[in-house]
N, CA and C atoms of all chains as a GROMACS GRO file, in nm:
protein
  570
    1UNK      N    1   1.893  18.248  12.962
    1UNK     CA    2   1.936  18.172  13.080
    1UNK      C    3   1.984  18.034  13.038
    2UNK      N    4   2.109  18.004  13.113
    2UNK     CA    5   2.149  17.893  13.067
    2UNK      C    6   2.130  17.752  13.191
    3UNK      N    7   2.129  17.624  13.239
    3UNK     CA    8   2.119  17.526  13.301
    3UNK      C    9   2.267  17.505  13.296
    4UNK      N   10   2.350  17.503  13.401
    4UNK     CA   11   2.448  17.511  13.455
    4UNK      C   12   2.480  17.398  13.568
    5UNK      N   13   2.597  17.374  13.595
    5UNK     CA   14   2.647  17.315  13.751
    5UNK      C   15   2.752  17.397  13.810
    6UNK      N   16   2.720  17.398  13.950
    6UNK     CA   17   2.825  17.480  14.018
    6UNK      C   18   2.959  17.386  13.997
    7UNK      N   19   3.044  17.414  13.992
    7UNK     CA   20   3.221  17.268  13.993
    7UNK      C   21   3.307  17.339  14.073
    8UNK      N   22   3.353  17.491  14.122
    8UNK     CA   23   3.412  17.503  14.228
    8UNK      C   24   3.417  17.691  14.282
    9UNK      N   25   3.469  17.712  14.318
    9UNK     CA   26   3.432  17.851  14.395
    9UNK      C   27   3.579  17.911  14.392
   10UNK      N   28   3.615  18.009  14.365
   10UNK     CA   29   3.715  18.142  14.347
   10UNK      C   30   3.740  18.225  14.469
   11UNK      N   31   3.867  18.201  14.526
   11UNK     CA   32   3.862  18.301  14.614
   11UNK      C   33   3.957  18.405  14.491
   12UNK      N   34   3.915  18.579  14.553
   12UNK     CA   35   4.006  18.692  14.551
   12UNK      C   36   3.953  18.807  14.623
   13UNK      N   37   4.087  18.862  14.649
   13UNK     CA   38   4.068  18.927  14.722
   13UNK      C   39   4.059  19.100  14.665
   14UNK      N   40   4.134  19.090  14.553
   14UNK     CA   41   4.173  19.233  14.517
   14UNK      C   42   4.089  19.224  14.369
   15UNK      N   43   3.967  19.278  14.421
   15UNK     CA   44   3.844  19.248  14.276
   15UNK      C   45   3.788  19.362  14.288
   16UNK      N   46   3.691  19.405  14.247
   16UNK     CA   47   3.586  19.583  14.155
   16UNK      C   48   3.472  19.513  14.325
   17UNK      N   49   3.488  19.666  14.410
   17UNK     CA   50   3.429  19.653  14.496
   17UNK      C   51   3.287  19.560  14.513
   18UNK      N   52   3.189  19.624  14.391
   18UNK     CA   53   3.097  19.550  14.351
   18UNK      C   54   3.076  19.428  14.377
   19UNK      N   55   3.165  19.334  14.327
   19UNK     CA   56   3.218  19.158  14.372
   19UNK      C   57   3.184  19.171  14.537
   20UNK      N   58   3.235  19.282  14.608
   20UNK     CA   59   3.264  19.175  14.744
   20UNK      C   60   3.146  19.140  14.809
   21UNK      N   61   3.146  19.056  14.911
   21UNK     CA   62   3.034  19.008  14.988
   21UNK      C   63   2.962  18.910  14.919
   22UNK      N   64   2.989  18.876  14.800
   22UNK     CA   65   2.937  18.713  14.714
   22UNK      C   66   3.040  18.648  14.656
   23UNK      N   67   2.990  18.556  14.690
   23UNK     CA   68   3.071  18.429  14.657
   23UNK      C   69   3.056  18.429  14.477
   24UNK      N   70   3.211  18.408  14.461
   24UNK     CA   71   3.264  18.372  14.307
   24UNK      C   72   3.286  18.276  14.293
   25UNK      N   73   3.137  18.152  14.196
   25UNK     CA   74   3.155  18.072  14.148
   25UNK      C   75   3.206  18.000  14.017
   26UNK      N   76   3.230  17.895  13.995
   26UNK     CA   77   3.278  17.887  13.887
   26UNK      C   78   3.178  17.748  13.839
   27UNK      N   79   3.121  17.803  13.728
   27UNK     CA   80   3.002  17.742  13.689
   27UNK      C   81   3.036  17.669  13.545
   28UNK      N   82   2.965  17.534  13.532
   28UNK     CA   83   3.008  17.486  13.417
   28UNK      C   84   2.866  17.494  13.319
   29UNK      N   85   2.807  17.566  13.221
   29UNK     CA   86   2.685  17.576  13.110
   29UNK      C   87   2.714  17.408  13.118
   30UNK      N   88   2.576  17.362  13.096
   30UNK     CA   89   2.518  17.252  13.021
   30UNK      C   90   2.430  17.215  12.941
   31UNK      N   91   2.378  17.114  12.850
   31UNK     CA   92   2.295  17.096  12.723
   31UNK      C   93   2.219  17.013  12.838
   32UNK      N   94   2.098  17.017  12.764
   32UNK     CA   95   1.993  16.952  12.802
   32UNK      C   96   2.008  16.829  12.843
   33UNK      N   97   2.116  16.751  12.767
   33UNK     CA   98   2.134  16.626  12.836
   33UNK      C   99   2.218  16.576  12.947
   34UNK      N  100   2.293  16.693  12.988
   34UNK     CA  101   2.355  16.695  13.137
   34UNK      C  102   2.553  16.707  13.073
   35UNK      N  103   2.546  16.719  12.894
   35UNK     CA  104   2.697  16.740  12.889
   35UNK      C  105   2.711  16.821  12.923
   36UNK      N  106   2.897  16.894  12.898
   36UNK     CA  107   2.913  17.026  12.900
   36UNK      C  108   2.881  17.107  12.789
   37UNK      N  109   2.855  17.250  12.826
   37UNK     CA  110   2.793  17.309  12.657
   37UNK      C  111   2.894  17.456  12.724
   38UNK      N  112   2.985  17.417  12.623
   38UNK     CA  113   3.116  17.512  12.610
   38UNK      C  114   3.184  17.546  12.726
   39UNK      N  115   3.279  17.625  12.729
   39UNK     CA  116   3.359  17.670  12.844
   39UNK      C  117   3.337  17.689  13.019
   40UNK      N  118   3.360  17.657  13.137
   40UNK     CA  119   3.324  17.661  13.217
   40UNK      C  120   3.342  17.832  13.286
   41UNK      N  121   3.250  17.928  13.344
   41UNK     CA  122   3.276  18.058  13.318
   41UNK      C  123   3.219  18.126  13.501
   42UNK      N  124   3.260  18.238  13.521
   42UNK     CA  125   3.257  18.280  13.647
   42UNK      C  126   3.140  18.392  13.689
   43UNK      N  127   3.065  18.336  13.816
   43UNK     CA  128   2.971  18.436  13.804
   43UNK      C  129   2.937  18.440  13.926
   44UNK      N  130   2.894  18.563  13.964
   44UNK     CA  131   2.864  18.623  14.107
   44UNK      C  132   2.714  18.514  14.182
   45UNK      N  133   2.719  18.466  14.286
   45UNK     CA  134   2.618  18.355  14.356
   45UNK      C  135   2.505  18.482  14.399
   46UNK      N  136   2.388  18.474  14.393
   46UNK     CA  137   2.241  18.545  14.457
   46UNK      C  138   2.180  18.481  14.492
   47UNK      N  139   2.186  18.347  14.528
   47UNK     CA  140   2.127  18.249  14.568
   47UNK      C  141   2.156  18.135  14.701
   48UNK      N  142   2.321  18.174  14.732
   48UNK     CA  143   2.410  18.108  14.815
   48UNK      C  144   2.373  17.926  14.755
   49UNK      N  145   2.427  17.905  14.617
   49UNK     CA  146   2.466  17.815  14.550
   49UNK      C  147   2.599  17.772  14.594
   50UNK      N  148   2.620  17.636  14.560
   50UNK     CA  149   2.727  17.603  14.590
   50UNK      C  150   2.764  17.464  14.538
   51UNK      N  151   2.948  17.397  14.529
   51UNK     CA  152   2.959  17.319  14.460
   51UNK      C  153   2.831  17.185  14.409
   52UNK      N  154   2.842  17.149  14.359
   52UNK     CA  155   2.755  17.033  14.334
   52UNK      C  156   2.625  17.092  14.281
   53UNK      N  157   2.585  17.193  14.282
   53UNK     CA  158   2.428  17.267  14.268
   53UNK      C  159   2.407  17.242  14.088
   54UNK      N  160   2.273  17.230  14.093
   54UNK     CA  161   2.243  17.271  13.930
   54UNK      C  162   2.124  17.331  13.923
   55UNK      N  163   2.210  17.458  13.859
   55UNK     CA  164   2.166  17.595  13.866
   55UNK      C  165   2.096  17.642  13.787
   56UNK      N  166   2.030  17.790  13.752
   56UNK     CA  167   1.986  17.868  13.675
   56UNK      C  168   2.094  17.957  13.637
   57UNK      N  169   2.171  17.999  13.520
   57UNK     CA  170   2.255  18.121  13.522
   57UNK      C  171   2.230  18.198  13.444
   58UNK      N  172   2.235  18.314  13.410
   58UNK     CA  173   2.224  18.489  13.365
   58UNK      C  174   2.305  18.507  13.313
   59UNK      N  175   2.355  18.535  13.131
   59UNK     CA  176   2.457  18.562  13.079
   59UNK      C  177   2.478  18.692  13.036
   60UNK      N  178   2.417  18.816  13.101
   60UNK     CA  179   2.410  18.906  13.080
   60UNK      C  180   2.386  19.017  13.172
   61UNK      N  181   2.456  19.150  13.140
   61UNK     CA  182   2.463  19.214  13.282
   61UNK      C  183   2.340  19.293  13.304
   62UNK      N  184   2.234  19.352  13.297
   62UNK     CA  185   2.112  19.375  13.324
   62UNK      C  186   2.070  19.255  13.410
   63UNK      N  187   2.076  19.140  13.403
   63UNK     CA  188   2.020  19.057  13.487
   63UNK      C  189   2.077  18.993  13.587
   64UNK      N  190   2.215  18.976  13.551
   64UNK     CA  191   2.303  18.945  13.684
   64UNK      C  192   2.335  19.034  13.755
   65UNK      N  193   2.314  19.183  13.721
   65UNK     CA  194   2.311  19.303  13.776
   65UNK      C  195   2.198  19.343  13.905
   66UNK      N  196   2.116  19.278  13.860
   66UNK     CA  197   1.957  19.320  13.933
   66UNK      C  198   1.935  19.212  13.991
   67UNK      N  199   2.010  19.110  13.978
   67UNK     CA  200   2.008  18.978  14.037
   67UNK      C  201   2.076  18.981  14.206
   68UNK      N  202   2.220  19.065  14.156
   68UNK     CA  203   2.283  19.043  14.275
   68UNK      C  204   2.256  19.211  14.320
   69UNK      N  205   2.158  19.259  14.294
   69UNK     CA  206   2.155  19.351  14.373
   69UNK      C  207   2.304  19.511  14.352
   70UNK      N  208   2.333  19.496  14.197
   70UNK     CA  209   2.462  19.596  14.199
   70UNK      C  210   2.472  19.655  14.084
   71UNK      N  211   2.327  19.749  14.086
   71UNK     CA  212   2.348  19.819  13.938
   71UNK      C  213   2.426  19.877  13.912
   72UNK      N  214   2.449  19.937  13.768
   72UNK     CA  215   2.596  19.951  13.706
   72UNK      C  216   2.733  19.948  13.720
   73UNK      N  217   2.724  19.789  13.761
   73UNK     CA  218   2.856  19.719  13.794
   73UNK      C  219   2.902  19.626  13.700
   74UNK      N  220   3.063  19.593  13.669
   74UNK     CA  221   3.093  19.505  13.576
   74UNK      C  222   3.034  19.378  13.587
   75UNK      N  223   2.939  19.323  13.622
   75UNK     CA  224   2.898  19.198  13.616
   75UNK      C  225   2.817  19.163  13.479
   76UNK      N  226   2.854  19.031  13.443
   76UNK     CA  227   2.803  19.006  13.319
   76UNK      C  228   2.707  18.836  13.340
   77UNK      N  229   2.725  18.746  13.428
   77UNK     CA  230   2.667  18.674  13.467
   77UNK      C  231   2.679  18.645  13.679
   78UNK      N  232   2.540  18.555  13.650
   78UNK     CA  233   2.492  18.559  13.799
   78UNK      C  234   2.453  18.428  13.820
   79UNK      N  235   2.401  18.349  13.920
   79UNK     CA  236   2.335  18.209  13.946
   79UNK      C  237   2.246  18.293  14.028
   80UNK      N  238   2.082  18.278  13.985
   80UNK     CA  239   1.968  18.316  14.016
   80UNK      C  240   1.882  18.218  14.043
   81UNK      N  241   1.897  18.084  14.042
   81UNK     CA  242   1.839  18.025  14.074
   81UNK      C  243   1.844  17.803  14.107
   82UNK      N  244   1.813  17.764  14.183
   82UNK     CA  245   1.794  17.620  14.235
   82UNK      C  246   1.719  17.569  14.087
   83UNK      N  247   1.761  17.423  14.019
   83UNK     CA  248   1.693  17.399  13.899
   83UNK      C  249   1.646  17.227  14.032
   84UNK      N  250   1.544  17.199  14.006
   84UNK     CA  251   1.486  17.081  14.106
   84UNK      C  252   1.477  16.950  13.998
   85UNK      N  253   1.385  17.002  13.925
   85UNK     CA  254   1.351  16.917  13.809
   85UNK      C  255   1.359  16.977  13.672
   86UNK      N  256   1.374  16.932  13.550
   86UNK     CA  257   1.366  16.956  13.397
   86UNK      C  258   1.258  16.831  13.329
   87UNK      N  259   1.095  16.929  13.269
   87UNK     CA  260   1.034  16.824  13.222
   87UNK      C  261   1.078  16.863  13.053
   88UNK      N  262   1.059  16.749  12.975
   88UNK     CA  263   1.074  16.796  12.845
   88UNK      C  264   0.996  16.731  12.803
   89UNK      N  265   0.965  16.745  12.631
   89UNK     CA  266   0.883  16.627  12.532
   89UNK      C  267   0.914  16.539  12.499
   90UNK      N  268   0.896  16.414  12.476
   90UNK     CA  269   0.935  16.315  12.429
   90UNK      C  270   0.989  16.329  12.302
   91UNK      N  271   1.146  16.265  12.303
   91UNK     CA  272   1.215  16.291  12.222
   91UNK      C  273   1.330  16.455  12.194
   92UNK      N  274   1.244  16.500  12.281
   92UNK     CA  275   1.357  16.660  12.299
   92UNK      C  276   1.465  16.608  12.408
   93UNK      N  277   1.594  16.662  12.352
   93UNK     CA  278   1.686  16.606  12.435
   93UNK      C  279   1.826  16.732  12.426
   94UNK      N  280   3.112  18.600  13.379
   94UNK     CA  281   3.284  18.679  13.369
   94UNK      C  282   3.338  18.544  13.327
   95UNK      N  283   3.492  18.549  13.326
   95UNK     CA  284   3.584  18.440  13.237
   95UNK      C  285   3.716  18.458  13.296
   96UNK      N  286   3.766  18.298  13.343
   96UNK     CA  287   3.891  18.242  13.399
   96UNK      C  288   3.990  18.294  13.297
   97UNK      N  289   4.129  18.359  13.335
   97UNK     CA  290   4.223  18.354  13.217
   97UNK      C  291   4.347  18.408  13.340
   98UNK      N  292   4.486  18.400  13.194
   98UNK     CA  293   4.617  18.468  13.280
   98UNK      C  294   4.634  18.536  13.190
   99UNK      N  295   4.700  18.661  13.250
   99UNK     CA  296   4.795  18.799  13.183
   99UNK      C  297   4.888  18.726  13.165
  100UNK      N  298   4.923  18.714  13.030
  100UNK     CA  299   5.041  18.687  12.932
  100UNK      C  300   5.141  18.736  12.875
  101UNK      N  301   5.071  18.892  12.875
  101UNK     CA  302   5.126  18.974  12.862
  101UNK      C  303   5.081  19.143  12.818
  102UNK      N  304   5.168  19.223  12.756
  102UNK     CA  305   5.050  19.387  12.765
  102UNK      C  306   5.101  19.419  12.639
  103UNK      N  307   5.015  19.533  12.605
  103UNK     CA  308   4.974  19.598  12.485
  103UNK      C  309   4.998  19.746  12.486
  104UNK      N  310   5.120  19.816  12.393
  104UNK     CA  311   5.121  19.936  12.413
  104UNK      C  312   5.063  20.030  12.346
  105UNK      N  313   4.996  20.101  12.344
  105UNK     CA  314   4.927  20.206  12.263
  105UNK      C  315   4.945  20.355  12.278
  106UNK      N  316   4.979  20.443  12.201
  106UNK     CA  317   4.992  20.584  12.260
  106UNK      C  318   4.862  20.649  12.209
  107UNK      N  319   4.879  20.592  12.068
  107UNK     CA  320   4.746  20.715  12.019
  107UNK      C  321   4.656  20.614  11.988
  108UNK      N  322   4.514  20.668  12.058
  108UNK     CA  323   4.437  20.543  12.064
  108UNK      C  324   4.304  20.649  12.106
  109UNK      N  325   4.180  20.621  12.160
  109UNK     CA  326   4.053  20.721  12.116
  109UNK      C  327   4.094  20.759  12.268
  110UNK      N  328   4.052  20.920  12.290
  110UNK     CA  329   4.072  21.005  12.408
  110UNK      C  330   4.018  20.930  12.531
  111UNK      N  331   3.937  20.838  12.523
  111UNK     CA  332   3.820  20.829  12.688
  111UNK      C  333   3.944  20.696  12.711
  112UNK      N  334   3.999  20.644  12.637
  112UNK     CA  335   4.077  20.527  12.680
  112UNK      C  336   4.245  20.575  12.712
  113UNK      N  337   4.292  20.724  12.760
  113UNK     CA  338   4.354  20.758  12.845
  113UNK      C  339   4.412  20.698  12.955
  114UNK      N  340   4.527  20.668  12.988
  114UNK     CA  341   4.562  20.591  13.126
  114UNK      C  342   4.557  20.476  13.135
  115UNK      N  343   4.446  20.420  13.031
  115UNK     CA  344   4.416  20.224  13.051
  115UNK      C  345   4.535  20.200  13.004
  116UNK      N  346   4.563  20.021  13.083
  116UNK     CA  347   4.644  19.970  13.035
  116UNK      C  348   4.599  19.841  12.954
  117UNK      N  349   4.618  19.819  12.880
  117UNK     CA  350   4.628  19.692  12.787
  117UNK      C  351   4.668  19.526  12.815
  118UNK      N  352   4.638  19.441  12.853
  118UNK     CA  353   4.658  19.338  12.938
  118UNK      C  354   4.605  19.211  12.804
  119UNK      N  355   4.743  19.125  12.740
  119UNK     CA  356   4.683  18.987  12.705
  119UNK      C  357   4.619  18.883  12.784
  120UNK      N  358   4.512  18.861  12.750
  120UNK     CA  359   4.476  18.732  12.872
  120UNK      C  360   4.443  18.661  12.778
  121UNK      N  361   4.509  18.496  12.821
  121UNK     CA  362   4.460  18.399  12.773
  121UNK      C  363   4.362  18.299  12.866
  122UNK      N  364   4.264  18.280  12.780
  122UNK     CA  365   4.148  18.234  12.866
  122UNK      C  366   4.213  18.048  12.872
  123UNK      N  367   4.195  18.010  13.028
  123UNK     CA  368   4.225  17.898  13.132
  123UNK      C  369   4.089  17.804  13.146
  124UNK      N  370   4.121  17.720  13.141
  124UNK     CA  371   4.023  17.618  13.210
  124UNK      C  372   3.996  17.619  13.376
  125UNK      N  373   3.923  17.536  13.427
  125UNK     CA  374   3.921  17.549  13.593
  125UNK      C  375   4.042  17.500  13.653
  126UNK      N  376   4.078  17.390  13.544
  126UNK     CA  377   4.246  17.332  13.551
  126UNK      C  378   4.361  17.395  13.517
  127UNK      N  379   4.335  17.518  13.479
  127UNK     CA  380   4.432  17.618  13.466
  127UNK      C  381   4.485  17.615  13.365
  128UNK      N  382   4.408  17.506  13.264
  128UNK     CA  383   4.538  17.504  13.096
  128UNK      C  384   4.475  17.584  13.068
  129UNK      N  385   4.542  17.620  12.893
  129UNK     CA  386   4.477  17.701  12.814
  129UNK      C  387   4.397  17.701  12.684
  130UNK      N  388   4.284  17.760  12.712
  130UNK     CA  389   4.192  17.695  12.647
  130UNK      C  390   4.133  17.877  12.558
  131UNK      N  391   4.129  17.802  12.394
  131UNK     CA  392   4.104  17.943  12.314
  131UNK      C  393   4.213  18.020  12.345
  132UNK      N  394   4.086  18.143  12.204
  132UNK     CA  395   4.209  18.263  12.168
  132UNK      C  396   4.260  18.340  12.286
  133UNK      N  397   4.359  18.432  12.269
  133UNK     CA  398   4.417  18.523  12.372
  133UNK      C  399   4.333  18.628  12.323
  134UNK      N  400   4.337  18.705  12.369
  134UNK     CA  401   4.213  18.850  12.375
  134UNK      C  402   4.276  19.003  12.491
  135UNK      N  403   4.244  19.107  12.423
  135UNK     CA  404   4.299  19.231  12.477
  135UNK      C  405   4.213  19.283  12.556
  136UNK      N  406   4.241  19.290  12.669
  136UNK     CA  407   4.164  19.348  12.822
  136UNK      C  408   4.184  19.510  12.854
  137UNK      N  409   4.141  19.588  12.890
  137UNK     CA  410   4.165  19.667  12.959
  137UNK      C  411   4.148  19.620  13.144
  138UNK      N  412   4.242  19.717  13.199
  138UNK     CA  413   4.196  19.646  13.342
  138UNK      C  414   4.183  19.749  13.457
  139UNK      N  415   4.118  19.690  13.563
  139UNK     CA  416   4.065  19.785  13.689
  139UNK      C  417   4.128  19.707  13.816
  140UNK      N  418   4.229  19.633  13.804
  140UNK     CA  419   4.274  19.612  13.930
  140UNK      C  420   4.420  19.612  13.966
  141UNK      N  421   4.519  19.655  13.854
  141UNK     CA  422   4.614  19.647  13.880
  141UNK      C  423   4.719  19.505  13.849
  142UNK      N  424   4.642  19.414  13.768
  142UNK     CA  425   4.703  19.256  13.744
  142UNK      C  426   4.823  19.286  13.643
  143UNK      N  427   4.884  19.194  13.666
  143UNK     CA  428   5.038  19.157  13.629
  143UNK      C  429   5.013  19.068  13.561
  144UNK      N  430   5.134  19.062  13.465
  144UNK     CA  431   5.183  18.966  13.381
  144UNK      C  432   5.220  18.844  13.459
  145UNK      N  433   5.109  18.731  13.446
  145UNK     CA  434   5.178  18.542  13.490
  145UNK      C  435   5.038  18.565  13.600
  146UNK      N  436   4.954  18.675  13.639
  146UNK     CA  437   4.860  18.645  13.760
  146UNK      C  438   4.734  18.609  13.681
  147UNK      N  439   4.669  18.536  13.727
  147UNK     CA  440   4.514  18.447  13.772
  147UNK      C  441   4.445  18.519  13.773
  148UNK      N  442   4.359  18.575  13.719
  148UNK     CA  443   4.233  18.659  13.640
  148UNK      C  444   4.088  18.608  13.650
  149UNK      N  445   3.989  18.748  13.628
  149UNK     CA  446   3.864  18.702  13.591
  149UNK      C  447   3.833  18.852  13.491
  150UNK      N  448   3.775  18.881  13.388
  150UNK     CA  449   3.750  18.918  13.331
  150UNK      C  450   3.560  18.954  13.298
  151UNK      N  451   3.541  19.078  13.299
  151UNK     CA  452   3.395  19.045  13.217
  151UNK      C  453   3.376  19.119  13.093
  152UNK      N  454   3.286  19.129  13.042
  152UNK     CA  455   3.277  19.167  12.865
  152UNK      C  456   3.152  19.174  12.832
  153UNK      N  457   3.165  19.307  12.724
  153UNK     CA  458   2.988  19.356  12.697
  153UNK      C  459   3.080  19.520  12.807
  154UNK      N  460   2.895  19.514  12.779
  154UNK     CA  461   2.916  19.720  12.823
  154UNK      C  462   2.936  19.717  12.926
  155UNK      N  463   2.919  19.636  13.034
  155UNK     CA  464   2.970  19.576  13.154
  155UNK      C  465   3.125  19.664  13.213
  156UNK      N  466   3.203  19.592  13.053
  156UNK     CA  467   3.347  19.630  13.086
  156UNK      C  468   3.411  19.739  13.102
  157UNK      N  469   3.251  19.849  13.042
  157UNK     CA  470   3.324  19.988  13.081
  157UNK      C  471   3.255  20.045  13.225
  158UNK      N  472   3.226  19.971  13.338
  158UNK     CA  473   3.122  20.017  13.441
  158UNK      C  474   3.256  20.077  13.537
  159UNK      N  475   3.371  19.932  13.557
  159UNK     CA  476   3.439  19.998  13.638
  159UNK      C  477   3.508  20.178  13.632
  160UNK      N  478   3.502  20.164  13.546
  160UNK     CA  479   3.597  20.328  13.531
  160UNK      C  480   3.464  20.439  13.501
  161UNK      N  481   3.351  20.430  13.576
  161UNK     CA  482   3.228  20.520  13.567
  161UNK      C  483   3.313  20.625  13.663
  162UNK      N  484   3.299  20.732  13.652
  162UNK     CA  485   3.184  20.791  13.502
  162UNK      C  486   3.248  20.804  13.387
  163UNK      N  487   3.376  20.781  13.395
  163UNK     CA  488   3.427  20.763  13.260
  163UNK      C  489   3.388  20.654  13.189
  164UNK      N  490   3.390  20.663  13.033
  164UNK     CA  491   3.300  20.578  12.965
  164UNK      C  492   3.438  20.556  12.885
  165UNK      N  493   3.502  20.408  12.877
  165UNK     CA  494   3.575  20.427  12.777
  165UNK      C  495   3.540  20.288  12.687
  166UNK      N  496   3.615  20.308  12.574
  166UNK     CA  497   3.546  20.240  12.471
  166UNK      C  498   3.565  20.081  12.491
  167UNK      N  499   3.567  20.007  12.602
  167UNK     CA  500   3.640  19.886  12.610
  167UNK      C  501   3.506  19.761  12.610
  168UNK      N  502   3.549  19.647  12.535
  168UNK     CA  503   3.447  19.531  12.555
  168UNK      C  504   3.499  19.424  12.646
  169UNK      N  505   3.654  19.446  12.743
  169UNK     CA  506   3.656  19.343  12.808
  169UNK      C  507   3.735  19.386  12.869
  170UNK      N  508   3.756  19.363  13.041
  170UNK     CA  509   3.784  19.442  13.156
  170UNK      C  510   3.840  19.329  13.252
  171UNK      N  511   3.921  19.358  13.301
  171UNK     CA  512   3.994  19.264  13.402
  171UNK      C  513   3.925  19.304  13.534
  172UNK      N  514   3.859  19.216  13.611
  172UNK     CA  515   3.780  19.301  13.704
  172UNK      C  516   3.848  19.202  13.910
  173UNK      N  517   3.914  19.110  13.918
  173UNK     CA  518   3.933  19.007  13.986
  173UNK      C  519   4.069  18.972  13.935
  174UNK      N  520   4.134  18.975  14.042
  174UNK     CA  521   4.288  18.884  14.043
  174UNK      C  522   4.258  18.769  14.180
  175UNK      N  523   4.280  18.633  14.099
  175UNK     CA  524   4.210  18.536  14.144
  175UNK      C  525   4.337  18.479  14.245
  176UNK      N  526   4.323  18.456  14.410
  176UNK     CA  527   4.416  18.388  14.499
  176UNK      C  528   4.406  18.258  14.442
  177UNK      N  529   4.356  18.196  14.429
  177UNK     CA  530   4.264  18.033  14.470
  177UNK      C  531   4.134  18.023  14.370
  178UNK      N  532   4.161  17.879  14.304
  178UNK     CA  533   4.064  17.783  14.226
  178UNK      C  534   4.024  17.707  14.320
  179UNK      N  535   3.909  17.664  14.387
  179UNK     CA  536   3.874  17.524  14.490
  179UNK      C  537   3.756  17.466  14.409
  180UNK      N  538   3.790  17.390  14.357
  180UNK     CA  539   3.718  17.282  14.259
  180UNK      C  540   3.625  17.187  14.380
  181UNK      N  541   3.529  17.149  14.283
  181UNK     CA  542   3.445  17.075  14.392
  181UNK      C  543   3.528  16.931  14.391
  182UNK      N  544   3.454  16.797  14.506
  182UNK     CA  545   3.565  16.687  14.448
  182UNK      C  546   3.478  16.595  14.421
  183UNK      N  547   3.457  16.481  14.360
  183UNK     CA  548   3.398  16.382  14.327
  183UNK      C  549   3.266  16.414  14.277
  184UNK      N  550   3.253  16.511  14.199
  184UNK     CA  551   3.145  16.545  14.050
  184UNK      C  552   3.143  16.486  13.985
  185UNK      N  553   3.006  16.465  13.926
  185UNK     CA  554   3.022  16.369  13.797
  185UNK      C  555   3.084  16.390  13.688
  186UNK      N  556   3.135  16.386  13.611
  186UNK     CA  557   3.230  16.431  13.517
  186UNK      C  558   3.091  16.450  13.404
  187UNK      N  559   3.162  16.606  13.302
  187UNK     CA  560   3.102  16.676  13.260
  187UNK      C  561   3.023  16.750  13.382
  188UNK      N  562   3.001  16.731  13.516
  188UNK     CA  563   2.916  16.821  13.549
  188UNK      C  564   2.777  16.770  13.534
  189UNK      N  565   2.732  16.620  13.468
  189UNK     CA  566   2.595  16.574  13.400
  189UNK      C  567   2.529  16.548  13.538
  190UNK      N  568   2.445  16.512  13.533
  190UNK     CA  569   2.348  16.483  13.644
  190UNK      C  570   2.304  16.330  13.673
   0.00000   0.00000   0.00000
């Protein structure tokens, strides 16, 4: 699981049935210290997340699968979850 | 899954039996800003996308779900032809908190 921000939302219309009825976000991975940590990437909402959110995300389809409720469907990531707070150790960053 | 555009296609005749009928699709993977960002990469696809259209892609065993029960040998699948990007507005840059 990666710590993510939602940055904007995808409409389409002509997508793998599976997709419909959730919202396609477009999520940016982040490092612990709130940069970006690589490419910003697209993933089915189970949570009704939305811009501005910082998220929990699923980079893998067993879990974004069972997440959004659509077994053996092309899904490969999901947003599963509201992140509130991050405690760490002193000096982990 | 992953932002990109069909760039262009890939012809193959003789190629392994379960991958029959697929078509071959370059996508180069896009930013949320629509440039282009990284390598180009060979798709198979399930929706019918064109060369110059707005994509989403997924990859892993994933990519062979759409064409169940056929199993064909593919690691990355065009699954979404994208209308519309709606970016959030006044984020903190990077996305940081």
């Amino acid at each position: 699981m990666l710590i993510a921000r939602v940055i904007g939302e995808l409409v389409a219309t002509e997508k793998h049935p599976s997709h419909e009825g959730r919202k396609l976000l477009l999520v940016q991975p982040l490092n612990l210290d709130g940069s970006d940590r690589g490419q910003a990437v697209v993933a089915l909402d189970a949570v009704d997340a939305g811009v501005g959110d910082k998220v929990l995300l699923v980079t893998e389809g067993f879990s974004a699968m069972t997440a959004v409720g659509r077994p053996q469907s092309p899904i490969d990531m999901a947003v599963i979850g509201f992140i509130d707070h991050v405690d760490l150790l002193p000096g982990v960053s | 899954m992953y932002l990109g555009r069909v760039v262009g296609r890939v012809w193959s005749t003789v190629k392994d039996e379960n991958l029959r009928g697929q078509r071959f699709l370059i996508v180069q993977p896009v930013t949320p800003g629509l440039e282009s960002a990284g390598r180009r990469l060979i798709c198979t696809d399930s929706t019918g996308a064109g060369t110059g259209e707005l994509v989403y892609w997924v990859r892993g065993r994933e990519a062979s779900f759409p064409f169940h029960p056929a199993e064909p040998p593919t690691d990355t699948t065009i699954v979404g032809i994208v209308d519309s990007v709606h970016l959030g507005k006044n984020l903190p840059a990077g996305g940081a908190s």
